[in-house]
C-alpha positions as CSV (number, residue, x, y, z in Angstrom):
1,X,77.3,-37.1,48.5
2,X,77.1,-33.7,49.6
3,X,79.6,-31.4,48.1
4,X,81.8,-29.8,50.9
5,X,81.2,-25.9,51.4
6,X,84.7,-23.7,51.3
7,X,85.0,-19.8,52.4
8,X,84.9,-17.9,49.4
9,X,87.8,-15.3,51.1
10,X,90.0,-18.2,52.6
11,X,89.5,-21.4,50.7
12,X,89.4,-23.4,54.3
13,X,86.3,-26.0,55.1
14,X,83.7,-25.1,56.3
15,X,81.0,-27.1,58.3
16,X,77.9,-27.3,56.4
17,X,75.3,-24.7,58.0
18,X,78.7,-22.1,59.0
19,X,77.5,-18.7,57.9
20,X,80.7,-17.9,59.5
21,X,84.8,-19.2,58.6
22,X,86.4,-20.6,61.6
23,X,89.6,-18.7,60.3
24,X,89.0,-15.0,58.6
25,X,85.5,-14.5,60.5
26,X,84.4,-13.5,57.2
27,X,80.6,-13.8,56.2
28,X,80.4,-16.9,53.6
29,X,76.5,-16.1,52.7
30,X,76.1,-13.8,49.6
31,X,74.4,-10.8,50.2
32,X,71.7,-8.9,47.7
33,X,72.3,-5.2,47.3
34,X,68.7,-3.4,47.8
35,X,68.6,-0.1,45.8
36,X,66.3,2.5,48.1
37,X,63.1,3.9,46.4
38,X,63.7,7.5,44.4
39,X,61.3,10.0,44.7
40,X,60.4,13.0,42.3
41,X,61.4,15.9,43.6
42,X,58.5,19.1,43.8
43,X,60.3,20.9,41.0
44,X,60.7,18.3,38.7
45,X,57.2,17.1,39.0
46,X,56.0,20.9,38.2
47,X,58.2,20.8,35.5
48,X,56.8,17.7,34.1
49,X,53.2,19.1,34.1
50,X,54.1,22.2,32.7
51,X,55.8,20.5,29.7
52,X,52.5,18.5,29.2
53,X,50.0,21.4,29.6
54,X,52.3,23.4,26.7
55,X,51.7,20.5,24.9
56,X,47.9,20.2,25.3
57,X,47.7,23.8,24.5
58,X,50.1,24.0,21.1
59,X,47.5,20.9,20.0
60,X,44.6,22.9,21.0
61,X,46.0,26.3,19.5
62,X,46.6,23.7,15.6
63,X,43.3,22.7,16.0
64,X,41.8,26.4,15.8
65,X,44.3,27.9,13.4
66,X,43.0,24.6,11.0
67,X,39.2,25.7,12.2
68,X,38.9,28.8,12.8
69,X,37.1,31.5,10.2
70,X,39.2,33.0,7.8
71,X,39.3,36.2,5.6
72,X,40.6,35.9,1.7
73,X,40.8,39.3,-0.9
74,X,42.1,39.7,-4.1
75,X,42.3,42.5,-6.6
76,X,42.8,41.2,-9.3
77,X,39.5,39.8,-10.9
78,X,39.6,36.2,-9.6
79,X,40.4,34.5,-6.1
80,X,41.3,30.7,-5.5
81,X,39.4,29.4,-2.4
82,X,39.8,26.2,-1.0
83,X,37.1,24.3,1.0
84,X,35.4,21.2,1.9
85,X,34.6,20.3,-1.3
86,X,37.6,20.8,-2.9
87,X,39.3,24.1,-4.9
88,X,37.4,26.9,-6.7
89,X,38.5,30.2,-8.6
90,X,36.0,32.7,-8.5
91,X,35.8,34.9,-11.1
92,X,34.4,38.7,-11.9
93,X,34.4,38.9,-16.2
94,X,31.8,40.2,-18.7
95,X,33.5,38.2,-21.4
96,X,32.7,35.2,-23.0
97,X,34.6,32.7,-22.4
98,X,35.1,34.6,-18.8
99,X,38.2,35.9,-18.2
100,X,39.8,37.9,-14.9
101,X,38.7,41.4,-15.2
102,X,40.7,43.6,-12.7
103,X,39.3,46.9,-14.0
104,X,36.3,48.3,-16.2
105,X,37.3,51.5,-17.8
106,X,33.8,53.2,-19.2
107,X,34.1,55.9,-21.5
108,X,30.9,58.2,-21.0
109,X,28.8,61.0,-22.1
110,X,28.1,63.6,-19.4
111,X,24.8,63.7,-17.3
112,X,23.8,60.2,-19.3
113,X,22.9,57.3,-17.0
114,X,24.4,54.1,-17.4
115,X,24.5,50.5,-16.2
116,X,27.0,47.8,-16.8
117,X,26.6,44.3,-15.6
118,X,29.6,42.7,-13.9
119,X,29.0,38.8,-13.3
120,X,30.7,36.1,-11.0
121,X,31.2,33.2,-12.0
122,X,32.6,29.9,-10.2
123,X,35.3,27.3,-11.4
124,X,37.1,24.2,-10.2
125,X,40.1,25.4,-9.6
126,X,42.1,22.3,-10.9
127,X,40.2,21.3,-14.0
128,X,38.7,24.6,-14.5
129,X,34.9,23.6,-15.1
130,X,32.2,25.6,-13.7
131,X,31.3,24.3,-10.1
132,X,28.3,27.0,-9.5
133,X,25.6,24.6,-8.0
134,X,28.3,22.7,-5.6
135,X,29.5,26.7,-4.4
136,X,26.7,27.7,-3.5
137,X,25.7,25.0,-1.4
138,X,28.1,26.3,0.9
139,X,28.0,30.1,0.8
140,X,25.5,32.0,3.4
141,X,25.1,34.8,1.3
142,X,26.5,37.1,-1.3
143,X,26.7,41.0,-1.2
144,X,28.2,44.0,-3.4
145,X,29.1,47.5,-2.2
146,X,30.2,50.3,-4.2
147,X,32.2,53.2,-3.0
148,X,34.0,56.5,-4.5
149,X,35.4,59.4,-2.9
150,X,34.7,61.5,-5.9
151,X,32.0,63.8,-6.2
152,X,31.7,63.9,-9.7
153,X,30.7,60.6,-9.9
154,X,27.3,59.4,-8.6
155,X,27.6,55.6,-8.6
156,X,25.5,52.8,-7.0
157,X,24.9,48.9,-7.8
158,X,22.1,46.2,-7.2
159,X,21.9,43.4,-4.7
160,X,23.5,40.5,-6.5
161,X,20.7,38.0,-8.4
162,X,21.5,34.9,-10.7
163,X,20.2,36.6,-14.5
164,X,19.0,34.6,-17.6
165,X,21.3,37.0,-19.9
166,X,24.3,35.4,-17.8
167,X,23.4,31.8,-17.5
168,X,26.5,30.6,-16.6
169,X,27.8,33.3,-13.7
170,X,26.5,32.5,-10.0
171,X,25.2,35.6,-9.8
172,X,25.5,39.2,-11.3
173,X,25.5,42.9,-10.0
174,X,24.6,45.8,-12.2
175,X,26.5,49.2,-11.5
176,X,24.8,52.2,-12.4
177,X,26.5,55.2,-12.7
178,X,26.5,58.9,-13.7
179,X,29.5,61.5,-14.6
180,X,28.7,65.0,-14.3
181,X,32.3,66.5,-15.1
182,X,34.9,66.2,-17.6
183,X,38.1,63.9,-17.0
184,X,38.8,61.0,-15.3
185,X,37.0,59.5,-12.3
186,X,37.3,56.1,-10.5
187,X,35.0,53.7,-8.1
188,X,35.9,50.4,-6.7
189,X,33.1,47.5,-6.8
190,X,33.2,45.1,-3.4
191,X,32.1,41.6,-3.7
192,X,31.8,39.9,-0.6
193,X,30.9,35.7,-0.3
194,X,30.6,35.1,2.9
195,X,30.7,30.9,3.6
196,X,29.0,29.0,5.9
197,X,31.8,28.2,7.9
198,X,32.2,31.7,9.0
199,X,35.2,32.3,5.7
200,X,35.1,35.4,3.8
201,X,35.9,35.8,0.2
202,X,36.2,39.5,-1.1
203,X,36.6,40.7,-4.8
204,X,37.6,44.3,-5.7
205,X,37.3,45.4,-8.7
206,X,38.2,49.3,-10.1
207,X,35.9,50.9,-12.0
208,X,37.1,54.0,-14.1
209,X,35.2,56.4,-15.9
210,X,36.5,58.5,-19.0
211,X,34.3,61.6,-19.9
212,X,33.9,61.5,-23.8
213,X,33.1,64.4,-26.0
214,X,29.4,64.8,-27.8
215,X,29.3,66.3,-31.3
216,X,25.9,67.4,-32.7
217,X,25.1,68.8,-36.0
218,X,22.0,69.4,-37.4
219,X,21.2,70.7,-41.4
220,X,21.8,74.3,-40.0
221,X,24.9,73.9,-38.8
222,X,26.3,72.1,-41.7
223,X,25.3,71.9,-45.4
224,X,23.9,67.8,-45.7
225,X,21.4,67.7,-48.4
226,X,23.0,65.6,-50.9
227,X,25.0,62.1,-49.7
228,X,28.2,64.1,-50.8
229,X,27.9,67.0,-48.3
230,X,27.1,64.1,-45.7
231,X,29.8,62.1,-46.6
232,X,32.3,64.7,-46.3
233,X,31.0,65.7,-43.1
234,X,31.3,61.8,-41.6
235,X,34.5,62.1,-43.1
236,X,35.7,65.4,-41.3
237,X,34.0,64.8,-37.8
238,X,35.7,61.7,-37.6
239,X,39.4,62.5,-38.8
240,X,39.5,65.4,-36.2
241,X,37.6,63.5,-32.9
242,X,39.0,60.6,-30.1
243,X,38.2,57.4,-31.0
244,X,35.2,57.3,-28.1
245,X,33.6,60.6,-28.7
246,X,30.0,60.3,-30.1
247,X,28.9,61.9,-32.9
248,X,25.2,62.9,-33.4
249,X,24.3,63.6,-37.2
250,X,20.3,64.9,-37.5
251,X,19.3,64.1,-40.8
252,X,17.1,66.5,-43.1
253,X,13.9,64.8,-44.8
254,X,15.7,64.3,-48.5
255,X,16.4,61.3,-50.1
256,X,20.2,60.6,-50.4
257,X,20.8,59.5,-54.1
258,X,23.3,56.9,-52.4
259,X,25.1,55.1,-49.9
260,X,27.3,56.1,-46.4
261,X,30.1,54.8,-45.2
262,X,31.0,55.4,-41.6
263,X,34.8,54.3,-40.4
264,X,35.7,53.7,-36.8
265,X,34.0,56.2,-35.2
266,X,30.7,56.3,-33.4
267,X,28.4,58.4,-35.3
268,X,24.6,58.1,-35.2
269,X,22.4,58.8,-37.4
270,X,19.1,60.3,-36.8
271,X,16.1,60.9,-39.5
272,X,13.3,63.2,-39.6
273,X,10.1,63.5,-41.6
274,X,9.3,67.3,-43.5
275,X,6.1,69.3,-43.6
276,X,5.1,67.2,-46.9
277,X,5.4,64.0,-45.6
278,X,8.7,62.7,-46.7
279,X,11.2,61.6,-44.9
280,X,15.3,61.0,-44.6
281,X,16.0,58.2,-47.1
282,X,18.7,56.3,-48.3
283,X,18.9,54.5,-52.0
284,X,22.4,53.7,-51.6
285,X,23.8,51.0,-48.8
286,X,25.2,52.3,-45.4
287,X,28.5,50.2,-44.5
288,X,30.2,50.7,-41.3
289,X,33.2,49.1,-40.0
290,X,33.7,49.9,-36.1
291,X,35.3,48.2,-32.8
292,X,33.8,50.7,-30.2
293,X,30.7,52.1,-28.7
294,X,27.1,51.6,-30.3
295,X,25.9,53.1,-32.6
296,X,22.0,54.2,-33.5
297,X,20.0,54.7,-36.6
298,X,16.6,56.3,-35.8
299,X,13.6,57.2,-38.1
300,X,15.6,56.4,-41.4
301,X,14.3,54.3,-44.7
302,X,16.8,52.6,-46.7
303,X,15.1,52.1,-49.6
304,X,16.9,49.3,-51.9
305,X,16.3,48.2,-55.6
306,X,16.4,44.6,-55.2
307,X,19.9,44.4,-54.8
308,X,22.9,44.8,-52.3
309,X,22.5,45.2,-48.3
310,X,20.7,48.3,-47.1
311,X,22.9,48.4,-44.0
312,X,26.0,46.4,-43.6
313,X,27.8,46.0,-40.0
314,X,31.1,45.4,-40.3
315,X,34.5,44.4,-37.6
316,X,33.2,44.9,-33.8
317,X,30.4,47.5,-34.9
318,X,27.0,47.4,-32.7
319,X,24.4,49.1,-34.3
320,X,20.9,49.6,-33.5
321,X,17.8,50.5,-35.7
322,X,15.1,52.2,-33.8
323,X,11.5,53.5,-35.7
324,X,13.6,52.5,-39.3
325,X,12.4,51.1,-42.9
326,X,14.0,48.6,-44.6
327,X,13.1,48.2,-48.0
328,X,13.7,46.3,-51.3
329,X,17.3,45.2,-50.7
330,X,18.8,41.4,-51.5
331,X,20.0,42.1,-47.8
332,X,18.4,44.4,-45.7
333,X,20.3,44.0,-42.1
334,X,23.3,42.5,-42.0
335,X,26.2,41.7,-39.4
336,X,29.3,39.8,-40.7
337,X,33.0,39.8,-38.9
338,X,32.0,40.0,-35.6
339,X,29.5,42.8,-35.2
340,X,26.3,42.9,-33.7
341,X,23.1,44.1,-34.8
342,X,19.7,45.0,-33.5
343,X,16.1,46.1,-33.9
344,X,12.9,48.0,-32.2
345,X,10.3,49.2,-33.9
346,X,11.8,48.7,-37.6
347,X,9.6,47.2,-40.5
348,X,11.5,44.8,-42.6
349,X,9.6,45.0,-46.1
350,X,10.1,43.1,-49.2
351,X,13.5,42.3,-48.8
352,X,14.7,38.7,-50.0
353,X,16.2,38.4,-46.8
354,X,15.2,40.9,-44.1
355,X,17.8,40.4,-41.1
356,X,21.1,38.4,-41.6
357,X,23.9,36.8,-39.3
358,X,27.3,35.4,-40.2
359,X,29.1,36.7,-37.1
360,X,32.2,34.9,-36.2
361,X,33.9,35.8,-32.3
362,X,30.7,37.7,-31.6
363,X,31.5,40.2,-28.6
364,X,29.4,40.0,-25.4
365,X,25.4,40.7,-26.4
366,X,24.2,43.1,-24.2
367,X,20.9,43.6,-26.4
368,X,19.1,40.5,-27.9
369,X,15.8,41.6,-27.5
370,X,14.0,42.2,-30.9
371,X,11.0,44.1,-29.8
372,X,7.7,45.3,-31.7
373,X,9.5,44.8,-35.3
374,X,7.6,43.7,-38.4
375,X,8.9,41.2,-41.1
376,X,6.5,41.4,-44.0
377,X,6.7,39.8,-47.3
378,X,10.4,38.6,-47.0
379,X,12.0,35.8,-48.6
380,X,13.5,35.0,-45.6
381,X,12.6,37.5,-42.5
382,X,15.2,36.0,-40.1
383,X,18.2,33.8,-41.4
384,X,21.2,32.9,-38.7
385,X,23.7,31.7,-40.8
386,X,26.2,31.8,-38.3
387,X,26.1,33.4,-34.7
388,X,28.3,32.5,-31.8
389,X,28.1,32.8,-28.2
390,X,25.1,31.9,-25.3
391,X,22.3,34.7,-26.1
392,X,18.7,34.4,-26.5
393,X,17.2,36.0,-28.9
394,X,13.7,36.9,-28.6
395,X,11.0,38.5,-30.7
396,X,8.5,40.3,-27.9
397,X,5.7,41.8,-30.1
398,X,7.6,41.4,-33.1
399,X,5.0,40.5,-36.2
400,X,5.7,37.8,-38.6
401,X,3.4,38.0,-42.0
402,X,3.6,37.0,-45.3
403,X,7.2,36.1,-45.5
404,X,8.2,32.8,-47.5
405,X,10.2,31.6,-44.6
406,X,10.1,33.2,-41.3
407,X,13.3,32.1,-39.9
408,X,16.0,30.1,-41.0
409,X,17.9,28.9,-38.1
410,X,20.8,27.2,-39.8
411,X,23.2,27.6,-36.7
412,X,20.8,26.3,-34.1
413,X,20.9,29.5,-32.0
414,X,18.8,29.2,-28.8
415,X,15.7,31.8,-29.4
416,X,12.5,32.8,-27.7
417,X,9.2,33.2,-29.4
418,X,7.1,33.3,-26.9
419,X,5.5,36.5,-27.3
420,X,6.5,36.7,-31.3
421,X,3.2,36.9,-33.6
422,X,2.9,34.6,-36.7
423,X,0.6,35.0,-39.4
């Protein structure tokens, strides 16, 4: 049965297909509302695409801020750089282990040429082990530039090459420089690592150069015949001049009944040989006990009696025998504390041990070349008791002969005896 339709606005019947009522006139069918399309207007539509095209180029501008080459500087002897493969400090130092190194201060002798290495070296930046091979692979090159404004200074460097005396730096520069007047002058040392990706890494570092002041005597000028006068002299120069000044004693051709000692000062020593054939001697031990500058001994033969050390380096002391003897001692060359000690053209005669290391902290080794020496009829020419740091030492002409043991290396030190004769 068909259920009866009824006017929703009246209530009365209504016949079946009515889309009328009878009584109110009303519509009984229900009707749909339509909503009419909306269209964007012009100006919102610009809007819209000028909202998205700031948005395309904010992305765009990221993208070659992240990309783009960039330029890094420090002055202060080391620079963190971060790349693809991961965090590095570089590092400009000349000690061992390498430290930052802002400034070198040089203290110098007038019209003397000089040249100081200054290395770079390469470290993870995290753990702080060297990372020089992974570097490299992404560096395009590697320059140095050296500039000063002052006259008085003539100052250049060398292009920048990895060096076997630095093992451990990337590469090194050498600066050469000369003062020619008195006071206090300055340069500043650019390095410049330019990456592969276009980023550039610069270094400065200052360089500053102290004039120092050169005292000479010679037997003329002041009475040194007898290891008293020359002791008192030592002892004079060096109470009345700056701790960097050099001091040049040339020795008379006498035979000091005696030994020297030589506080923290640099004073070299310089021997000569008379008409009759003799020459400047020492019979006594030398001791000196130093923390700057190097010091020379030149023509001299310190002639021993089978016991003692003919010449003792003591503290920082760096002392250098050029054209010497060294003769009949229990020691004849000897560097303890943490001095240095080196040898060209000396004979090492007779001596139960000829040339001695027990250095401890060793500074830097800027000389470990022995060249054209002779060890002859030593107990022991050579023995390394104890030497620290990363040197090579070599022997270049240097004649073995005759010696009960030509060298003891009890602490394994890394030498080179390539060119070093053995008989």
């Amino acid at each position: 049965m068909e259920e009866k339709k009824t006017c929703p606005h009246c209530g009365v019947p209504l016949p079946a297909k009515a889309s009328f009522c009878p009584r109110c006139a009303q519509s009984v069918n229900r009707r749909r509302e339509v909503s009419p399309p909306r269209h964007m207007t012009r100006r919102a539509l610009y809007s819209a695409l000028l909202i998205l095209f700031a948005v395309v180029l904010a992305l765009a501008a990221a993208a070659w801020v992240v990309t783009r080459p960039q330029s890094f500087s420090s002055d202060t002897g080391e620079l963190l750089y971060t790349g693809r493969g991961g965090t590095y400090r570089l590092c400009l130092s000349r000690k061992d282990p390498p430290v930052p190194t802002p400034e070198n201060h040089y203290h110098t002798v007038l019209d003397e040429a000089y040249r100081d290495p200054v290395p770079l070296y390469i470290f993870d930046g995290d753990s702080g082990e060297l990372r020089t091979d992974e570097f490299l692979q992404s560096v395009a090159s590697i320059t140095t530039r050296v500039s000063t404004s002052d006259q008085n200074v003539s100052v250049t460097c060398t292009e920048p090459q990895p060096s076997e005396n630095y093992p451990n730096a990337a590469v090194v520069t050498f600066v050469d420089f000369i003062v020619v007047a008195p006071g206090e002058h300055e340069s500043e040392l650019l390095y410049t690592v330019t990456m592969k990706n276009g980023d550039t890494l610069c270094l400065t570092q200052r360089e500053r150069y102290s004039s120092v002041t050169v005292y000479q005597y010679t037997a003329q000028d002041e009475p040194m015949e007898t290891v008293e006068e020359l002791q008192a002299l030592v002892d004079r120069v060096t109470a009345s001049s700056d701790e960097y000044d050099q001091i040049y004693l040339y020795l008379p051709a006498v035979t000091y009944e005696g030994g020297l000692t030589i506080g923290d000062r640099c004073v070299n020593l310089y021997g000569s040989i008379g008409s009759d054939g003799r020459r400047t001697t020492f019979t006594g031990p030398v001791r000196i006990s130093s923390s700057k500058g190097v010091r020379e001994f030149r023509d001299i033969h310190f002639l021993g009696g089978g016991q003692g050390t003919g010449v003792q380096a003591l503290g920082k002391t760096r002392l250098h025998l050029t054209g010497c003897r060294v003769e009949g001692w229990e020691t004849g060359f000897s560097a303890e504390d943490s001095a240095w000690i080196n040898a060209d053209e000396t004979a090492f005669v007779k001596n139960a041990v000829g040339m001695y290391f027990h250095a401890q902290d060793t500074p830097l080794v800027s000389d470990d070349f022995y060249s054209d020496n002779t060890f002859q009829e030593n107990g022991t020419a050579v023995l390394l008791q104890q030497v620290s740091g990363d040197a090579i030492l070599s022997f270049p002409g240097t004649r073995f002969t005759g010696n009960g043991t030509d060298i003891d290396n009890r602490c394994g030190m890394e030498l080179d005896l390539s060119e070093a004769v053995f008989e």
